[in-house]
Steps between C-alpha positions, in 0.01 A plus 500: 500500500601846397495760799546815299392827715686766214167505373314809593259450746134589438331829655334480812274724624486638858169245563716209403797582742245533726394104409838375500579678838203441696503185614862586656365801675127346598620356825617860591266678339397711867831610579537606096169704468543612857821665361373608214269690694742640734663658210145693458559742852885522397373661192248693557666661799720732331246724431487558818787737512357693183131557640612599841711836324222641367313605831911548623595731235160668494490609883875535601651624252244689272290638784794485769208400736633459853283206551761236320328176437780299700303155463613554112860414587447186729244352226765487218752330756188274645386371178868465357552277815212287401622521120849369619403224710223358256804563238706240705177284574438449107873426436479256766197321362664494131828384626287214708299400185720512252781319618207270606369500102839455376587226707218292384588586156848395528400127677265477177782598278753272693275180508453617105839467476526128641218413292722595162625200276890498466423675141420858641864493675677370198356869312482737768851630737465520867507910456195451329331274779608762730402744314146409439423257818618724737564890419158521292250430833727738698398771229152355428396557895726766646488715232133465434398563851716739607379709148149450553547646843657823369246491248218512694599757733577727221222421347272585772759780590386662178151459547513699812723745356281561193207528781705796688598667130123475394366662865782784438423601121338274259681746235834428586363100546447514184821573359653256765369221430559520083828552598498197704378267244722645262814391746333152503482438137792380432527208742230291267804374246719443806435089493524496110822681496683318783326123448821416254743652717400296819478203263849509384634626861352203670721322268773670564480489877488064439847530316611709797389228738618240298877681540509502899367107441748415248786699732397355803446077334813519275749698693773286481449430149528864424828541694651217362465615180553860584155616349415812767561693142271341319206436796588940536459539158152333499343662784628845411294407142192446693553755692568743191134418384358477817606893442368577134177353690445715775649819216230379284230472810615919570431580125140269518338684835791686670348815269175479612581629928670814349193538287293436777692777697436761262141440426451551831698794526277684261209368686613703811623780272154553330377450897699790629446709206122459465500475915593852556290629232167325745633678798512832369168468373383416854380114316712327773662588829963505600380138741312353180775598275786348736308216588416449133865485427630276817216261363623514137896480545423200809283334181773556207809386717396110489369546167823575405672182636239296414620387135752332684243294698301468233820291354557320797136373540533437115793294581350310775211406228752377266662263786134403533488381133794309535408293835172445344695386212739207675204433705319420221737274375361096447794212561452254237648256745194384712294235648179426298158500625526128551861430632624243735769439714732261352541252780763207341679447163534083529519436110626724256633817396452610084538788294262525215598702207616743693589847310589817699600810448594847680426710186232439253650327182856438688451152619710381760340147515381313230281160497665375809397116626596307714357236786706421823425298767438607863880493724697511172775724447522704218742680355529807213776633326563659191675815357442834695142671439331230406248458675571315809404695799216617316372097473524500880397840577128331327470242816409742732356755287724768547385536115207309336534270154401720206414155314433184665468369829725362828331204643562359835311140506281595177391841666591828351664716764324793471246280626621518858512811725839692437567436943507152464651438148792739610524329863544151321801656358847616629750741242856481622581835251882581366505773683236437840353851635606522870277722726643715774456344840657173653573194389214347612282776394595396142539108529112546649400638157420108426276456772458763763352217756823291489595346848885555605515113422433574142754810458757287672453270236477706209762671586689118506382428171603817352846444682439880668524404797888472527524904408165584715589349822839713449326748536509731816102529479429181257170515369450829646793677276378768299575400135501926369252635177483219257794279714797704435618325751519212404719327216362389168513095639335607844205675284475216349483284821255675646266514162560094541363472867219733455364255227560197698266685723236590227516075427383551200397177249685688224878701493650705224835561538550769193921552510481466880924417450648724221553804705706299758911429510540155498574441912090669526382302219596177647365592837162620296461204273515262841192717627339500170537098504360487812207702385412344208427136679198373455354833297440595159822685364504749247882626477622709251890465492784685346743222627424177395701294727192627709244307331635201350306258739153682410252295398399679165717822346363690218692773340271777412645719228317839350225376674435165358633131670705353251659283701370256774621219684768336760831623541647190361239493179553830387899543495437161233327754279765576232491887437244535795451864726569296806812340373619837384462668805665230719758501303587840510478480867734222584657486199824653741470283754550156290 
């Protein structure tokens, strides 16, 4: 399957973020409305400061009455007082629900993530699974919230502001308020101007996570072969059009606050001027004028700023459309409607025309079939690419046949539920992924009930226990991210003993040996015998000396078998694949 997200995405409207967010913010839906209308008060409070100078200005210092209205004074600081603390009260609630909301999105995104066939890593980099199963809910909820909040109060803020400008003159309202949807008009292309230019810097920010990944994984490849140059090199390049980007965002929208600041400059200009022309001709009074004017410049100054919220609640939308987006994503790697759990395999194990392939019309597999009987060994080799780990990789469905079937006793696999197919099955991998925690945190990856008795013993059979009871802690040693510390032989040790734990009826063994000196491989391949007693084997070996007592080896070559048969058998083939490549292996050590 093709996960391809360069495709642009199609246009939501504000109703259908609200579908694709609502069931995340439902179970908080209170403390987000309850917000929401906190943000009303914060709003419509500053007016406050505007109405009270009319009677202020009027009395003191028009009339100079003696009587000063002192109550004037301690309402503005009263009602600022209750604008602050409701002001920390609604950034309290957002903070509470949206790291609430964005939580819940990320477990969703996370167990989306385990739910993805192997295929979706093989065409997407970790920066990108960063990028877009972590960073996007932070700026889906956050942002969202913490705009809608500043929206609202402005919005409401304006409302009351209007109110005071219309009680003061509904002349100078007039002009006022044209000039405030004037300031506003440009902020409806904002999301068409930017929507490319948060695409492609979403992209960019994956290749810059990717880096610090690739830094921080293959560090000591990079010093060994002095390449600090040439990782530079790349991330100043990202970081060169990471800064075209934001140029190009300035040029999109960065015109339209300046523009905003001088509409609104001839809004209070046409004010003023038309303003004193009312008070000489006795139309409006010094307290309405001054009032009038508080009122308009507390109304314009957010209006000013708010093309830049605009953008960021724009932003946060766009986030949205790209949660929805992975959420929305189908595995085509499931259980059917009618799946069962595959209990035993007592009989055989076939592949049935079996084609496969990664890309369409690139086959990697081609009319593969064969039938093998339950606790035989089998082995496949072949030339490099050929197909090999992807014939193994189909046993526990990492990836599904694109042609045929896989047949455990006469029953398809996809038959059984994807749990117990995979836990009737046990991969000893090339290179085995070590988590970080102990020893025994990792060995009880095979089966997390294990008694001591059984690690013991695992750890015999995987000859571990030598190098673990060594150890100052034993089991309890922590191992580092991915084992570094361990050796390449001890990784493979431990990826031994955790699948004599799993006791799987099946074991593939793809290259478990090639990566090892030959002191680890000998101490591997006596762990691997051990293992493979009494199971079905499915080994893919580099080494032949490895595989000479197998009870069937097949060498698999651009994706067809063209070879099949016992050791002995197939070096009588004159001319044959197998003979070739023993030769050339031991052809120095006759």
């Amino acid at each position: 399957m093709s996960y391809d997200f360069s495709a642009e995405a199609p246009k939501l409207k504000f109703s259908e973020h609200y579908k694709k967010m609502w069931p995340y913010v439902k179970p908080y839906w209170f403390r987000a409305l309850l917000a929401v209308l906190v943000s009303i008060p914060i709003g419509a409070l500053d007016s406050v400061v505007a109405l009270a100078l009319k009677p202020y200005m009027d009395i003191v210092l028009v009339d100079k009455s003696a009587q000063s209205p002192a109550y004037i004074p301690l309402l503005i600081v009263a009602f600022t007082s209750v604008q602050g603390f409701l002001n920390y009260f609604a950034t309290y609630l957002n903070t509470w629900v949206g790291t609430k909301i964005d939580q819940n999105i990320k477990r969703d995104l996370f167990k989306k993530l385990l739910s993805l066939e192997s295929a979706f890593f093989d065409q997407h980099n970790s920066g990108f699974v960063l990028q877009r199963f972590s960073t996007d809910a932070t700026t889906a909820c956050t942002g969202l919230l913490e705009n809608l909040k500043v929206f609202v109060s402005r919005f409401f803020s304006s409302i009351s502001l209007v109110a005071v400008l219309i009680y003061n003159s509904w002349q100078l309202s007039i002009i006022a308020i044209v000039i405030l949807f004037g300031a506003l008009l440009p902020l409806a292309s904002v999301r068409r101007k930017i929507k490319d230019l948060v695409k492609k810097n979403v992209e960019e920010n994956s290749r810059i996570f990717m880096n610090y990944n690739e830094v921080y994984t293959g560090n000591k490849t990079i010093a060994a072969y002095n390449l600090q140059q040439k990782e530079f090199s790349n991330f100043e390049s990202i970081l060169q059009k990471m800064f075209k980007l934001a140029i190009k965002m300035v040029q999109k929208v960065g015109w339209m606050i300046p523009a905003m600041h001088v509409i609104v400059s001839i809004g209070i200009g046409a004010v003023i001027g038309y303003g004193s022309f009312l008070i000489v001709s006795g139309d409006i009074t010094s307290g309405n004028f001054v009032s009038f004017i508080t009122a308009l410049v507390l109304l314009y100054t957010p209006i000013k700023s708010m093309g830049k919220n605009y953008q960021s609640l724009q932003l946060s939308f766009l986030a949205i459309e790209r949660v929805a987006e992975i959420l929305d994503i189908e595995p085509t790697i499931y259980d059917t409607p009618d799946a069962k759990k595959l209990t035993t395999i007592s009989k055989t194990i076939s592949f049935e025309h079996v084609d496969f392939s990664y890309v369409p019309e690139k086959p990697v597999l081609k009319d593969i079939n064969f039938e093998v009987k339950t606790g035989k060994t089998i082995a496949f080799v072949g030339n490099s690419g050929g197909g090999k780990s992807t014939l193994v990789s189909l046993l526990p469905r990492f990836y599904d046949v694109c042609g045929g079937a896989i047949k455990f006793d006469g029953e398809d696999i996809r038959k059984f539920t994807l749990e117990s197919l995979r836990d009737n099955i046990a991969v000893v991998f090339q290179d085995n992924f070590v988590f970080a925690g102990t020893i025994r945190d990792n060995i009880l990856v095979g089966n997390a009930n294990a008694s001591e008795a059984e690690i013991k013993k695992a750890l015999e059979m995987a000859h571990l226990d030598e190098f673990v009871n060594g150890l100052e802690k034993g089991l309890d040693t922590d191992v580092g991210e991915n084992g570094m510390l361990l050796s390449g032989g001890q990784r493979q040790r431990l990826a031994i003993a955790r699948a004599f734990l799993k006791n799987s009826k099946i074991v593939v063994l793809d290259e478990a040996t090639s990566a090892l000196d030959n002191k680890s491989e000998a101490m591997v391949q006596k762990a691997i015998d051990n293992l493979m007693k009494d199971r079905t084997v499915f080994v893919i070996a580099h080494r032949l000396s490895t595989i000479q007592n197998a009870d069937m080896i097949m060498v698999v070559n651009d994706g067809q078998i063209v070879e099949a048969g016992k050791h002995d058998d197939l070096l009588k083939i004159e001319d044959g694949s197998y003979r070739a490549l023993y030769n050339a292996q031991f052809k120095n050590k006759k």
